[in-house]
N, C-alpha and C positions, 0 to 999 in steps of 0.2 A: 150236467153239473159234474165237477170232477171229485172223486173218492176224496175223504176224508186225509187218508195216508198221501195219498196223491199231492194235495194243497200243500199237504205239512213237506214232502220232499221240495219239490218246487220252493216255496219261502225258505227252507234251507238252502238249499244251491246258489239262490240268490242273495243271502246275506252272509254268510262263511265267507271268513278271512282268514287265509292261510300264512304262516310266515314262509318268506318265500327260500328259506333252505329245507323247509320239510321236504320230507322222500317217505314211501312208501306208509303213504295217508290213509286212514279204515275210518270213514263216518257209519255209524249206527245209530237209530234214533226208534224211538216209541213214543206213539200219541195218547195220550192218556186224558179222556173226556169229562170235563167238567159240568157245562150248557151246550145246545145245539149251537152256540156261537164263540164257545171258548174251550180251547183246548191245551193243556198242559205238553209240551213238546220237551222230550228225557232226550239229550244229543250226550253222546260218544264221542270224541275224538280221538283219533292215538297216530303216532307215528315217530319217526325219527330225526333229530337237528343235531347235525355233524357228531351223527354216531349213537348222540341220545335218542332215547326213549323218552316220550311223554305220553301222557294220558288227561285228556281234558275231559272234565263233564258240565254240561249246558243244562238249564230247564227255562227256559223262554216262554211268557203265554202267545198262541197263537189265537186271534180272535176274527172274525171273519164276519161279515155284513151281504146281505143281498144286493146283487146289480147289476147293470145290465150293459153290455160295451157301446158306445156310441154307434159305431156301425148297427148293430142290433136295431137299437134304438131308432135311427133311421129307418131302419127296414122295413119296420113292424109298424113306422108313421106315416111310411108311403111319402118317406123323403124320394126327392130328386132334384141332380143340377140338370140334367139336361132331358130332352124329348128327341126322338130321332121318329121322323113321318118315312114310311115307302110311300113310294108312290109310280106311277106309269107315266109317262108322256102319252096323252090324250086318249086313254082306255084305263079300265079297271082293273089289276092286276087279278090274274086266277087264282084257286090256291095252289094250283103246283107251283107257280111264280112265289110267292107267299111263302112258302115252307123254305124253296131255296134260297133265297133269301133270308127267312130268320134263322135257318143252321147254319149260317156262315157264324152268326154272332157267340152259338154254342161253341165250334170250331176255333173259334179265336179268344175263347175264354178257356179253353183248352189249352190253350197253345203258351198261355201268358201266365209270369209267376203270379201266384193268389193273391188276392187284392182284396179287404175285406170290403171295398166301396164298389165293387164290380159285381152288381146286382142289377136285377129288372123290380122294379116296385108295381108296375102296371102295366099292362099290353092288353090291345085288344083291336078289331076291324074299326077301320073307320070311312065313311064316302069313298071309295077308290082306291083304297090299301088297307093300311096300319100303322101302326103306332105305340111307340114305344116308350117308357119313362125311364132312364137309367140314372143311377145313383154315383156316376162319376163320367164329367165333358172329358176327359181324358178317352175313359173307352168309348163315349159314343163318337169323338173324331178319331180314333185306331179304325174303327168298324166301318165310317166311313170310306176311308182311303181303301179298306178291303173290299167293299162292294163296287166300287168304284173299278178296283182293279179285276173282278172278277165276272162284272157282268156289264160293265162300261156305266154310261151316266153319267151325271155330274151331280155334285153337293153344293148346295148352300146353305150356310149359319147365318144366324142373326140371335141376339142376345137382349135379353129383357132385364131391369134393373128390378129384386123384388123384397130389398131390403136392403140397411146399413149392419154393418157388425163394426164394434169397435171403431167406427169412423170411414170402416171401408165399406163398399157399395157389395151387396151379394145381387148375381147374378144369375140368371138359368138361358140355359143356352137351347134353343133351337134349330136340330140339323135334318133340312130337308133331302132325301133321295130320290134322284125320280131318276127308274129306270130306261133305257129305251123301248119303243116298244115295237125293238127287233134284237136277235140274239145273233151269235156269230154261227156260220152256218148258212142261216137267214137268205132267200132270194128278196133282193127287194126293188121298185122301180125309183130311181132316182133321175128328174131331171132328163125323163121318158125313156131312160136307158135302163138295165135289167144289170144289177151289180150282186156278188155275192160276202156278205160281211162277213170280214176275215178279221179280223183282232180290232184290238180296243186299243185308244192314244188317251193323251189328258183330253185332249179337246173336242174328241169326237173319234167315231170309225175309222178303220185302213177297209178299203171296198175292192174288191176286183172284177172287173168287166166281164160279164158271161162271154159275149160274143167272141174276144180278143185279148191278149194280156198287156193288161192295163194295169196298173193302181191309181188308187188313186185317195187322198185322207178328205175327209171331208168333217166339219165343224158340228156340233150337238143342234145348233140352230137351223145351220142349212139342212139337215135330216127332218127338220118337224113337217117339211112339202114332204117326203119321201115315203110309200106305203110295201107293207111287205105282200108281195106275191104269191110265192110258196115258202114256207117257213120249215126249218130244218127237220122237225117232225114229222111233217105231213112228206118229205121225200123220201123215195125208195132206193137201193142197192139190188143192183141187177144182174146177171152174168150171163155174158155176152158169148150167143150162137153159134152165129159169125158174122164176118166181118169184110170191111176191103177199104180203103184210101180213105174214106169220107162217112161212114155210115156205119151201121153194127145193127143186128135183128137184136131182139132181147124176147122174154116174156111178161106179155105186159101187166102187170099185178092187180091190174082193175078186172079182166074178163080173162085172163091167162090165155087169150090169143099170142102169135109170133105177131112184132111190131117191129119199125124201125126207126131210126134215128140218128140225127147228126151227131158224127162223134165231136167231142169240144175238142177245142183249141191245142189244149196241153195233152192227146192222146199221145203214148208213145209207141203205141201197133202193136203192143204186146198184152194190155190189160186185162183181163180175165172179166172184169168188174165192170161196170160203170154205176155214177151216182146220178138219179135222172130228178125230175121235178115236171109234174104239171103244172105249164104256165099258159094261160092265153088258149085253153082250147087244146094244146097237144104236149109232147113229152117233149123235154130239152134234159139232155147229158149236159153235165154240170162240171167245169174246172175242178183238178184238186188241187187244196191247195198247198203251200209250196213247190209246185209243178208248172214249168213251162217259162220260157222266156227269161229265165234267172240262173238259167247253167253259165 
């Protein structure tokens, strides 16, 4: 609640009128308490008009009532227009997935000027994700487009009619996310081949072919045949022995034996590194990307 002095400066500033040749303007003012709801406001003016000197003095009641802002008021009622659902395509999101996911929406309320309708009223787990209540369809379609851009997926809305106001239809919106459930990085088999997801389109993945350099985009639907193999976590970073045309020893990080392995595609015979992946039983060296076949 703001100070006493406080109120009374503020309802000054905003009801002073000035003639507009004053110059060199001095407001001073004193509150002087009547009830906890009225107050005696002593205003000072003084200044100069073309050369004059004036001196005004003001005693205005100011009176003041309890209450509460709309937005407040919402908050505190567990208003909301919209619901925004995570979710996975065909698994149950983790909570590491989960967390990444709901700091995006911190981040981007960070990011955004203060909005007093840009609030959560409820969140909490639900069947194979979460779920969220937000108090303005503006940020939960922003948040959207940012998950979307930051971990691929697709959204869809759909909207429920849940009253009239003044003649018009209120509305609350429902925005469902379902993430994929592969990240970029990701080995995954697609269509019995071994591709590595490389960035995110609106429609689905950019993929590139372990074996060869390939791209290749493929659609959110056509992915839901496709299972990941070794996922960007579970690979290692290796530094390589040695070497010769076709192969490279390493240390293998499962029993820290010397191992070896085909070098990928996009080797350029200088690498110090390699990025490997068990797949299928043994180690595969892994394309990098941006590398190979695009000079």
């Amino acid at each position: 609640m703001m100070e006493r002095d406080g109120i009374a400066d503020l309802r000054i500033r905003e009801n002073l009128t000035l003639e507009e040749r004053a110059k060199r303007v001095a407001v001073d003012f004193s509150v002087q308490e009547i009830d906890p709801r009225t107050s005696r406001l002593h205003v000072e003016v003084s200044g100069t008009i073309d050369g004059y000197e004036f001196h005004d003095t003001h005693s205005p009641l100011l009176q003041t009532s309890n209450a509460v802002c709309t937005p407040c008021t919402r908050k505190d009622g567990d208003y909301f227009e919209a619901t925004v659902q995570l979710r996975s395509a065909g698994r149950k999101l983790n909570e590491e997935e989960l967390s990444s996911l709901r700091s995006t929406l911190d981040e981007l309320q960070e990011s955004m000027e203060p909005n007093p309708m840009f609030f959560v009223s409820k969140e909490g787990p639900v069947t194979g994700g979460w779920d969220l209540q937000l108090g303005s369809k503006s940020l939960a379609r922003t948040w959207g487009r940012k998950l979307t851009r930051s971990f691929g997926g697709s959204v869809k809305e759909s909207s429920t009619v849940v009253g009239v106001n003044e003649g018009v239809e209120v509305t609350r919106l429902t925005l469902s996310y379902r993430k994929p459930a592969y990240s970029i990085g990701d080995v995954v088999r697609f269509k019995k081949t071994l591709w590595v997801v490389d960035s995110w389109q609106k429609d689905g993945p950019i993929l590139r072919k372990v074996e060869r350099f390939e791209r290749s985009g493929a659609t959110w639907r056509d992915m839901e045949s496709s299972s990941v193999v070794c996922a960007r976590a579970e690979q290692s970073t290796v530094n390589v022995l040695n070497r010769d045309s076709s192969a490279a020893e390493f240390m293998d990080p499962s029993d820290y034996k010397v191992s070896t392995v085909a070098l990928p595609y996009d080797d350029d015979g200088e690498a110090v590194e390699l990025r490997i992946g068990f797949i299928d039983g043994g180690w595969v060296a892994l394309p990098v990307s941006g590398k190979g076949g695009g000079k």
